[in-house]
C-alpha positions as CSV (number, residue, x, y, z in Angstrom):
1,X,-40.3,41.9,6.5
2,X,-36.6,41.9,6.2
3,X,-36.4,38.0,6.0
4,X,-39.3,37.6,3.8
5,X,-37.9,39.8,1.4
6,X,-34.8,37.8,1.3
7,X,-36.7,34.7,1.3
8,X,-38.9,35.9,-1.9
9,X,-35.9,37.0,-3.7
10,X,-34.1,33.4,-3.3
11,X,-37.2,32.1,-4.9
12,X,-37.1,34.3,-7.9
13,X,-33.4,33.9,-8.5
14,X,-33.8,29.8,-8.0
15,X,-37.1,30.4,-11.0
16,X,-34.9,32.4,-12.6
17,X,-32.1,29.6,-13.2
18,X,-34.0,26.8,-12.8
19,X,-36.4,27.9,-15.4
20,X,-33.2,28.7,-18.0
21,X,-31.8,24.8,-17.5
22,X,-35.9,23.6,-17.6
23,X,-36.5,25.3,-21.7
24,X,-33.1,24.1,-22.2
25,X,-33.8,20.6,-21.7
26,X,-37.3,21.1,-23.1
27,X,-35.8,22.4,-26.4
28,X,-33.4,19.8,-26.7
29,X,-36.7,16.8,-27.1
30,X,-38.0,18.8,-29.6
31,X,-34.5,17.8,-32.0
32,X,-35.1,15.0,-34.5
33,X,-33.3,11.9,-34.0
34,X,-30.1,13.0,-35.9
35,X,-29.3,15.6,-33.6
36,X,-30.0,14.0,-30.6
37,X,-27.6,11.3,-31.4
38,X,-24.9,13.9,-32.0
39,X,-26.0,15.5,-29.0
40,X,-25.5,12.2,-27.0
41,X,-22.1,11.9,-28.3
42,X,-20.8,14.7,-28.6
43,X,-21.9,17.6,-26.1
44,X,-24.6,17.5,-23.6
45,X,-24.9,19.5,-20.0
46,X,-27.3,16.4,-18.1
47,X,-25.8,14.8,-15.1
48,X,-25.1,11.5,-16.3
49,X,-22.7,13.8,-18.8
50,X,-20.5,15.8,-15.5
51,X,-20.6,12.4,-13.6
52,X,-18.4,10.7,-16.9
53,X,-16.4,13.9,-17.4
54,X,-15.4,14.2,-13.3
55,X,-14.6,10.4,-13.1
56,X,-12.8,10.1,-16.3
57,X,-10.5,13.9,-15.3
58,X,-10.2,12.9,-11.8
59,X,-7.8,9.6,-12.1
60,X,-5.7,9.2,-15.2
61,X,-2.0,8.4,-15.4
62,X,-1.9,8.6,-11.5
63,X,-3.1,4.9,-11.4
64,X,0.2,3.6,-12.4
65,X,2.0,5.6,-9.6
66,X,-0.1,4.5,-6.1
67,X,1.1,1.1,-5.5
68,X,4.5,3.4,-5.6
69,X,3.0,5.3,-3.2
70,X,2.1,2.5,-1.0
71,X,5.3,1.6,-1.0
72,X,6.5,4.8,0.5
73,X,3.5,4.6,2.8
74,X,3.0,1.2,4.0
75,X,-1.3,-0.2,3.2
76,X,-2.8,1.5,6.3
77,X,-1.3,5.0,5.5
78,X,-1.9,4.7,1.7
79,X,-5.9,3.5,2.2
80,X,-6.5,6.0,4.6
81,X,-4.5,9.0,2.8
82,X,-7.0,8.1,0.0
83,X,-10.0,8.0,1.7
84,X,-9.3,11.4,3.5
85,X,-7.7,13.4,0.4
86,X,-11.3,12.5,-1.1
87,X,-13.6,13.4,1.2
88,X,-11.3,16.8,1.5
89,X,-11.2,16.9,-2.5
90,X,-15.1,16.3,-2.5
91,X,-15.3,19.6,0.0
92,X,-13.7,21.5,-2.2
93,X,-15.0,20.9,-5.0
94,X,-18.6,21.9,-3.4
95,X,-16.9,25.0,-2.7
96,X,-16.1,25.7,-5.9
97,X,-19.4,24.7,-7.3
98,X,-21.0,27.4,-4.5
99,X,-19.0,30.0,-5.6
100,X,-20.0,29.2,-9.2
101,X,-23.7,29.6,-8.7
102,X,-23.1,32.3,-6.1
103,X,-21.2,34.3,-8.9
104,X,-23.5,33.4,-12.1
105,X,-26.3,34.3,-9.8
106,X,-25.1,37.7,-8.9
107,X,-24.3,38.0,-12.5
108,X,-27.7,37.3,-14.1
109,X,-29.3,39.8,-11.8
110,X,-27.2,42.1,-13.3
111,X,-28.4,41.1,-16.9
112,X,-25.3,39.6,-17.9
113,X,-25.4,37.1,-20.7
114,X,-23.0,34.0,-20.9
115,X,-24.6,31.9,-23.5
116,X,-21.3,32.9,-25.7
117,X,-19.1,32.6,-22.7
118,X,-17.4,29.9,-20.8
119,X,-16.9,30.9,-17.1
120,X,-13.5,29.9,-15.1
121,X,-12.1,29.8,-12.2
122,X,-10.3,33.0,-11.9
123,X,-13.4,34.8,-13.2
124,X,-15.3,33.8,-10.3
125,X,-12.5,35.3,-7.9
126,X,-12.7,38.2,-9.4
127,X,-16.4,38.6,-9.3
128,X,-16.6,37.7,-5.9
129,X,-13.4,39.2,-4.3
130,X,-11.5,41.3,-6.5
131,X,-8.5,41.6,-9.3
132,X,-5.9,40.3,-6.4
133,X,-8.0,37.0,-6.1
134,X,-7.8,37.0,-10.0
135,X,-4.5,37.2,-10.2
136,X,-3.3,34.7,-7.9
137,X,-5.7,32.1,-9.0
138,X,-4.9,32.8,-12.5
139,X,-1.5,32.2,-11.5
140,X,-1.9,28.7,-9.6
141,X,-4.7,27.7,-12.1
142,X,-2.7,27.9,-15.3
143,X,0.8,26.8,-13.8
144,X,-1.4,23.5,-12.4
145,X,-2.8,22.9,-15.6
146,X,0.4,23.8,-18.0
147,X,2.1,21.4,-15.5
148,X,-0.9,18.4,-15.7
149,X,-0.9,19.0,-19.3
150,X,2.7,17.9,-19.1
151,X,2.0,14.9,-17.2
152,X,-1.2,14.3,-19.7
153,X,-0.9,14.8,-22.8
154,X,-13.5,21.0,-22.5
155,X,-16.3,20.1,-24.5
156,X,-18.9,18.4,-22.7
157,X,-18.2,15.3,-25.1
158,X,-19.6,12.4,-23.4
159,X,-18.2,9.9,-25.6
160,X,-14.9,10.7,-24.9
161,X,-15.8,10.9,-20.7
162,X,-17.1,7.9,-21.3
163,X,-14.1,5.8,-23.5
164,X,-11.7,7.7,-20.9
165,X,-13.3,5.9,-18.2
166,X,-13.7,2.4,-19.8
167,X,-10.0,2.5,-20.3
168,X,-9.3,3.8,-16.6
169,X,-11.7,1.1,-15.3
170,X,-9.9,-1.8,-17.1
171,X,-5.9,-0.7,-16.6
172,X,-7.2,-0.3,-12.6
173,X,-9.1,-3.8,-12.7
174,X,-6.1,-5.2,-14.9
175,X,-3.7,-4.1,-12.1
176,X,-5.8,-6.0,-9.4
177,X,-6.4,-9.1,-11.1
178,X,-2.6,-9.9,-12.8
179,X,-1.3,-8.8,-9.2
180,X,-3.5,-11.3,-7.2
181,X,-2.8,-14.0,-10.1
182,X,0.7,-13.5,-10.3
183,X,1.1,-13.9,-6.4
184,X,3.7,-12.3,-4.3
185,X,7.5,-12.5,-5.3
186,X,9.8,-14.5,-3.4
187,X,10.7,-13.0,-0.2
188,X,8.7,-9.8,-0.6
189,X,9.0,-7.3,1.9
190,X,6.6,-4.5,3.4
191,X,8.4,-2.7,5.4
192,X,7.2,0.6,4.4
193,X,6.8,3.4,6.2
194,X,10.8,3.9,6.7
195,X,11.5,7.3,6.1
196,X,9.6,10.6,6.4
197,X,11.0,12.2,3.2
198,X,9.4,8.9,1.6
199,X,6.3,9.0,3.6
200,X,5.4,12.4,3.1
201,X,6.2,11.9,-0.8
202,X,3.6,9.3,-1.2
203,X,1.0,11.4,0.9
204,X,1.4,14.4,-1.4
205,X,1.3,11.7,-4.4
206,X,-2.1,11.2,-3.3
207,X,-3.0,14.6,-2.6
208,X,-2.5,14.8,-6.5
209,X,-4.7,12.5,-7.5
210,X,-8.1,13.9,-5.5
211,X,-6.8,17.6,-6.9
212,X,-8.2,16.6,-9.9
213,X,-10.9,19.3,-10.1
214,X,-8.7,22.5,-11.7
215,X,-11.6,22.2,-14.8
216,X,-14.4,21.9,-12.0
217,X,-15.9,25.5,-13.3
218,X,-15.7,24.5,-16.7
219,X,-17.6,21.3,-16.4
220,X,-20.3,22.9,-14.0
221,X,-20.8,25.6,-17.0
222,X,-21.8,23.2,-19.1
223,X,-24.4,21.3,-17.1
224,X,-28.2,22.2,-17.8
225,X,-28.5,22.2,-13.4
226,X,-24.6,23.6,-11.6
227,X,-26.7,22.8,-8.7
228,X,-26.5,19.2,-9.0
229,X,-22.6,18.9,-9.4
230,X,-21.8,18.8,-5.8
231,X,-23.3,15.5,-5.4
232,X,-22.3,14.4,-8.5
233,X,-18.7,14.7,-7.7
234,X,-18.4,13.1,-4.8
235,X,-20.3,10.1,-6.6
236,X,-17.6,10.1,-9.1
237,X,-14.9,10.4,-6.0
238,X,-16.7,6.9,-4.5
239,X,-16.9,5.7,-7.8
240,X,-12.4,6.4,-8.1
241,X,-11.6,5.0,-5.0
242,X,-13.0,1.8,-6.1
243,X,-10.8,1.8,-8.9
244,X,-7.9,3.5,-6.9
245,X,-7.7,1.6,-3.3
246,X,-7.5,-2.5,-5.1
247,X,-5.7,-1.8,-7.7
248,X,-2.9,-0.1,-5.1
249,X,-3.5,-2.3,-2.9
250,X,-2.6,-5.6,-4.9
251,X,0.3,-4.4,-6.9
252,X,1.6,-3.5,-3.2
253,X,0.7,-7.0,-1.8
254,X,2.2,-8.7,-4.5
255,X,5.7,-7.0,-4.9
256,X,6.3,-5.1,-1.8
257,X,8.9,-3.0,-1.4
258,X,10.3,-3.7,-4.9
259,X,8.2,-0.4,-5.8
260,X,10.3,1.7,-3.7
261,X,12.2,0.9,-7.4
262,X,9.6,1.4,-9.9
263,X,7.4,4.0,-10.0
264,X,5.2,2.6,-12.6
265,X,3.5,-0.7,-11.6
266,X,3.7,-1.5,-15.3
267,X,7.2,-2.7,-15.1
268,X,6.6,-5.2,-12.7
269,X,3.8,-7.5,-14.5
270,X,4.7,-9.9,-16.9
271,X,4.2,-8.7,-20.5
272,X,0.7,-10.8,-21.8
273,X,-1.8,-9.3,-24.2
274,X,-3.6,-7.8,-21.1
275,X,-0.9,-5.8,-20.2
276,X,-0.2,-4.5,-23.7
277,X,-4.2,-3.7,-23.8
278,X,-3.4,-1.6,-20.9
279,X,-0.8,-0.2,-22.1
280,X,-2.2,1.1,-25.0
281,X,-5.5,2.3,-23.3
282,X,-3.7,4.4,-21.0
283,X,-1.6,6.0,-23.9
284,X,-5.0,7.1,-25.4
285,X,-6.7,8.0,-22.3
286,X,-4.0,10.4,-21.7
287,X,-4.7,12.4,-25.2
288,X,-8.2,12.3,-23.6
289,X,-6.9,13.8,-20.1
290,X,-4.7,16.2,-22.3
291,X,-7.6,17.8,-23.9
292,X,-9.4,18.2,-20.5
293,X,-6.5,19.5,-19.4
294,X,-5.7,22.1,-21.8
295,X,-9.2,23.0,-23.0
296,X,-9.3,26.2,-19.6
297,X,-6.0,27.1,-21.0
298,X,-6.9,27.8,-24.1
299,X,-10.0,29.5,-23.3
300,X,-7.4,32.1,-20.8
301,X,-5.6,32.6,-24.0
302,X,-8.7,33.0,-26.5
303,X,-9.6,35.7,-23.5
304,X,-6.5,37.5,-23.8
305,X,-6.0,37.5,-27.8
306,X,-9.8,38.4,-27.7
307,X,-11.3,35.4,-29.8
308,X,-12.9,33.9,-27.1
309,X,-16.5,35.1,-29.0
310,X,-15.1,34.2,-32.4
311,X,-17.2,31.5,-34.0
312,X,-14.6,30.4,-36.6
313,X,-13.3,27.5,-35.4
314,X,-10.3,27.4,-37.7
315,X,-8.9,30.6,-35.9
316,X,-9.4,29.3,-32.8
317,X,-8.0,26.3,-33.5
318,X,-4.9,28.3,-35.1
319,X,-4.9,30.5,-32.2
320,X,-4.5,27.1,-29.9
321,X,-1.1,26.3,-31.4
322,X,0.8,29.0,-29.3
323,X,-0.4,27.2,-26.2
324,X,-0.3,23.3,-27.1
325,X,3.3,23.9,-28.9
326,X,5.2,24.6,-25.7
327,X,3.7,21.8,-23.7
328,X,4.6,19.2,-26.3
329,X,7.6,20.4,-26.5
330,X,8.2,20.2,-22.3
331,X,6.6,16.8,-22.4
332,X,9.1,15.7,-24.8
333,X,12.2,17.2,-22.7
334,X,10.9,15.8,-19.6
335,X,9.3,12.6,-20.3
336,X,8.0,11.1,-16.5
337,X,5.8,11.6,-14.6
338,X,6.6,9.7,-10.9
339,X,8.7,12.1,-8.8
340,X,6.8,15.6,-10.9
341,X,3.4,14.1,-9.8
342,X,4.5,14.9,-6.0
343,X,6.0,18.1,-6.8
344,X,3.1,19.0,-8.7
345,X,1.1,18.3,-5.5
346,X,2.8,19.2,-3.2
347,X,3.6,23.1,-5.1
348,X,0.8,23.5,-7.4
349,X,-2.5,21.5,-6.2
350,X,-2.0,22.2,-2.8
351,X,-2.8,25.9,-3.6
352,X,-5.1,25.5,-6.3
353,X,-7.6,23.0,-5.4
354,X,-7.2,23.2,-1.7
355,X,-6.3,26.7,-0.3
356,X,-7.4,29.3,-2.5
357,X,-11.3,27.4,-2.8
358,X,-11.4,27.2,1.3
359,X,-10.1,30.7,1.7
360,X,-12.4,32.3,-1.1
361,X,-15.7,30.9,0.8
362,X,-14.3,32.4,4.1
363,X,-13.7,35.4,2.5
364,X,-17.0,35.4,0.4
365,X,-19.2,34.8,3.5
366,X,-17.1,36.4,6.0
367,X,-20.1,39.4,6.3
368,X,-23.6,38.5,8.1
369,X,-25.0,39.9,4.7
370,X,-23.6,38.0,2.1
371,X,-24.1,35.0,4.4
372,X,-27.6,36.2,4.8
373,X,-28.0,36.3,1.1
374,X,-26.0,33.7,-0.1
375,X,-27.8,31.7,-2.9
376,X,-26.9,28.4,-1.0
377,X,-26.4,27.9,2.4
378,X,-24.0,25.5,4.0
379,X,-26.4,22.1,5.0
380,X,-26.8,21.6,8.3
381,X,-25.2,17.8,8.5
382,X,-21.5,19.9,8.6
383,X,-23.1,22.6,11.1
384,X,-24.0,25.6,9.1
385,X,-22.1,28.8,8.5
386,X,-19.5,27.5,11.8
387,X,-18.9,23.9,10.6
388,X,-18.0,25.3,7.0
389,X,-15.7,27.9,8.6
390,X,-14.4,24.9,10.5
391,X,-13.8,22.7,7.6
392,X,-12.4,25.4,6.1
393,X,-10.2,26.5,8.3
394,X,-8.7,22.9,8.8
395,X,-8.1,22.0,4.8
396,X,-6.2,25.6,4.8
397,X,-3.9,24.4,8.3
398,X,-3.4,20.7,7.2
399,X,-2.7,21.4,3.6
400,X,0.1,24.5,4.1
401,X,1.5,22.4,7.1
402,X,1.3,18.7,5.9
403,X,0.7,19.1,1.6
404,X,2.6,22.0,0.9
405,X,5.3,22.4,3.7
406,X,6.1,18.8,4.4
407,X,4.7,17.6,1.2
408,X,6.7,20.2,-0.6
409,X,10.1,19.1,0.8
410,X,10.1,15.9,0.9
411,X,9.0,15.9,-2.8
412,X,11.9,18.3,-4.0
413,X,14.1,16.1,-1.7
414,X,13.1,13.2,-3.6
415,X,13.3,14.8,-6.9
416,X,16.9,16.1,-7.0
417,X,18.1,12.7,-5.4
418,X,16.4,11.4,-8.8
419,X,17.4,14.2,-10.5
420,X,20.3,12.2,-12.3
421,X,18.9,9.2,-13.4
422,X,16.1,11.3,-15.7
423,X,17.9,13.1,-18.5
424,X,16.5,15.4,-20.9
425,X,15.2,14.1,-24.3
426,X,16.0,10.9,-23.0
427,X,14.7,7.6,-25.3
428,X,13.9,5.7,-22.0
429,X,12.5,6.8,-19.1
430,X,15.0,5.7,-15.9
431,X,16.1,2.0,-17.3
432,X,19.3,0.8,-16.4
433,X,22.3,1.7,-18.6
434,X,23.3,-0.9,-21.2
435,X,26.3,-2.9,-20.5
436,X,29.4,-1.5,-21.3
437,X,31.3,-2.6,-24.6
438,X,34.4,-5.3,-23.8
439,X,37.8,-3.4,-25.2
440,X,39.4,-6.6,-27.6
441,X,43.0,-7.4,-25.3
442,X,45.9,-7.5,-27.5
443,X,47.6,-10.6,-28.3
444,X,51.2,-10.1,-26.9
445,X,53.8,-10.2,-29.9
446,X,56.0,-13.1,-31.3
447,X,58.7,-11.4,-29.0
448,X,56.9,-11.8,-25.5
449,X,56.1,-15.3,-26.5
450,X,59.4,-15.9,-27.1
451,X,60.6,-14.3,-23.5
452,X,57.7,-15.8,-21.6
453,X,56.9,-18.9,-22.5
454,X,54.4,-19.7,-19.7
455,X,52.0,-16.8,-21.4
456,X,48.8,-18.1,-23.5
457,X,47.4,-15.8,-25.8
458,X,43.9,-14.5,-24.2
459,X,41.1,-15.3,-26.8
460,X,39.1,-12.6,-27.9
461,X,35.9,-11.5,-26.4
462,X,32.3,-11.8,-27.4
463,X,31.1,-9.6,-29.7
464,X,29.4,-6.6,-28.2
465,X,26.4,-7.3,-29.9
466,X,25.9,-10.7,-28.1
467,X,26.4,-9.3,-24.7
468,X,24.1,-6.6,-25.5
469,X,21.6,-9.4,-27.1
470,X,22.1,-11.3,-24.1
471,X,21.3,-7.9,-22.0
472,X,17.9,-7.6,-23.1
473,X,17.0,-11.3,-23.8
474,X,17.9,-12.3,-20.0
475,X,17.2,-8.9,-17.8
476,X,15.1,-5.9,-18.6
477,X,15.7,-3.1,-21.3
């Protein structure tokens, strides 16, 4: 009786939701042809919509720093650290999107309406586990994002998803092709892996660029069917590692251990009009990334200044300032982005992407009833309730071990050796100092002529503005 009870309540609950996402789509063919353009540019909750949104979020500046990684790897260690940071990413991000509808779920039985209400991250903690959970993953959340709103610069907007990812798809493609065309340098090397701090630098590098799902709650909020996004991120993770793994992978080939130098594989291609393109797309997508980035932050702050409801959207926008101000400014003081991306990982993602998701299931579904009511159970191809635990159990161990405790030091070790060559406000990021200025030598007098005889007046030197000419016409500015 028990079980069928259960089993008829998971069916009403599933009608329940299912039916909700089913008259939203249904309403949305009756619009006129007007709004359904609009609608296909500018906000929609389908699948094809999350799929653009995850890919476009997931890789963004990032690209420019893996062949650096590689370096610090070696090609074997930087494929397979991607490969296995996104099949653990993809985990993770189904855990989040299970705690999502186990949350919303629980909520809607309680009548609880969130048609004028975005739900996040640290909501879902506290619903499920308490005001500690909220707190810390308030904490890690915000920190992650202030920081990868730093590194950067969330509507459902598909057009922008979808520009974000045309310009990621050609700088990665751009990066393969110009590497394998140009051809490797004369007496490249590949001798990474050589050090640990190095090694474990580029593995947390990586770990950064699969944490990529701190606005997985917000996107998943958005879709018509939440149900749907697991799968739909880790066909956005596949559809990444295409772009990520050759375009690594050549720049590496091609120039070696020259990296180890130059954190951004930009500055080692020859300047043509494809690299200029590339340029410029990345500069764009990264106002695209910012927006992803800062769009849960300023829904946290709309919470706490109570305008979250407010329809106005010039006091919301007015009420944004306070939050985007500050992380200009930072990304001003601090412009780069190589050595920070580590740290970022290594302190920030590690936590919030990784740990906290992992632990929250185990702690959501550590009684037989929750687990015996859970909305969605764990599928059988990872072993149930005692593969998930597992699983979980392992990204938790690996990530505080090798991510955050390796990771961790060998990033901070690497930043304060770097420490000195970044600068604050600095006009250019980490390129070699200009050449110092020739002081003129005096011509010695009509007196020390006459005394030495042997001594030729020394001509004067170059002006300083021909050896700085010659500076950046010969070598690199």
């Amino acid at each position: 009786m028990g079980s069928t009870s259960n089993g008829n309540e998971e069916k009403v609950v599933e009608t329940v939701m299912v039916g909700r996402y089913v008259e939203m789509e249904q309403d949305g063919e009756e619009k006129t042809i007007k709004s359904r353009l609009s609608g296909l540019l500018w906000h929609g909750g389908s699948a094809y919509d999350a799929w653009f949104s995850c890919a476009s979020n997931q890789v963004a500046q990032v690209l420019l720093t893996l062949p650096y990684s590689f370096s610090q790897l070696g090609m074997l260690s930087g494929i397979l650290f991607q490969l296995f940071y996104g099949l653990m990413g993809s985990w993770t991000a189904y855990l989040i999107s299970i705690l999502y509808v186990e949350y919303r779920t629980r909520k809607e039985r309680e009548k609880v309406d969130f048609r004028n209400h975005v739900i996040q991250w640290f909501e879902v903690l506290d619903g499920l586990l308490g005001k500690h959970w909220r707190h810390v993953g308030l904490a890690f959340n915000c920190t992650f994002l202030l920081f990868g709103s730093v590194i950067q610069l969330i509507a459902c907007a598909r057009i922008w998803s979808f520009l974000g990812l045309v310009m990621t798809t050609y700088t990665a493609w751009y990066l393969t092709i110009a590497s394998l065309l140009h051809g490797q340098v004369e007496g490249v090397k590949h001798s990474g892996p050589t050090k640990l701090v190095l090694y474990f630098t580029g593995a947390t590098n990586i770990l950064y660029t699969f944490g990529g799902h701190a606005v997985t709650v917000e996107i998943m909020h958005a879709m018509w069917k939440p149900q749907k996004f697991k799968a739909i991120y880790l066909l956005a993770t596949l559809y990444v590692l295409t772009l990520t793994l050759p375009s690594a992978a050549s720049v590496y080939w091609a120039f070696g251990d020259a990296l180890l130098n130059h954190s951004n594989a930009f500055s080692l291609l020859p300047r043509t009009a494809f690299r200029d393109a590339a340029v410029v797309l990345m500069l764009i997508h990264q106002f695209i990334t910012f927006g992803f980035a800062c769009t849960p932050l300023y829904f946290v702050w709309e919470k706490v200044i109570g305008l979250h409801d407010c329809r106005s959207l010039c006091k919301r926008a007015a009420a944004r300032l306070p939050v985007v101000v500050p992380i200009w400014f930072l990304a001003i003081v601090f412009p780069f982005f190589g050595p920070i991306n580590s740290a970022v990982g290594s302190l920030l993602v590690s936590f919030t992407v990784y740990v906290i998701p992992a632990l929250a299931h185990m702690f959501t579904f550590r009684s037989a009833v929750a687990r015996e009511n859970a909305v969605e159970r764990p599928p059988r191809l990872v072993g149930g309730w005692i593969g998930a635990y597992m699983m979980n159990m392992f990204v938790v161990g690996w990530v505080l071990v090798v991510g955050f405790g390796l990771g961790g030091w060998a990033s901070m070790t690497n930043f304060i050796r770097q420490i000195n060559t970044f600068g604050l406000f600095a006009k250019c990021y980490q390129c070699p100092p200009p050449m110092p200025t020739l002081a003129p030598t005096p011509f010695p007098s009509n007196a020390q002529n006459a005394t030495n005889p042997g001594i030729i007046p020394s001509p004067s030197p170059a002006p300083s503005y021909f050896i700085h000419h010659q500076h950046y016409h010969h070598g690199r500015p």
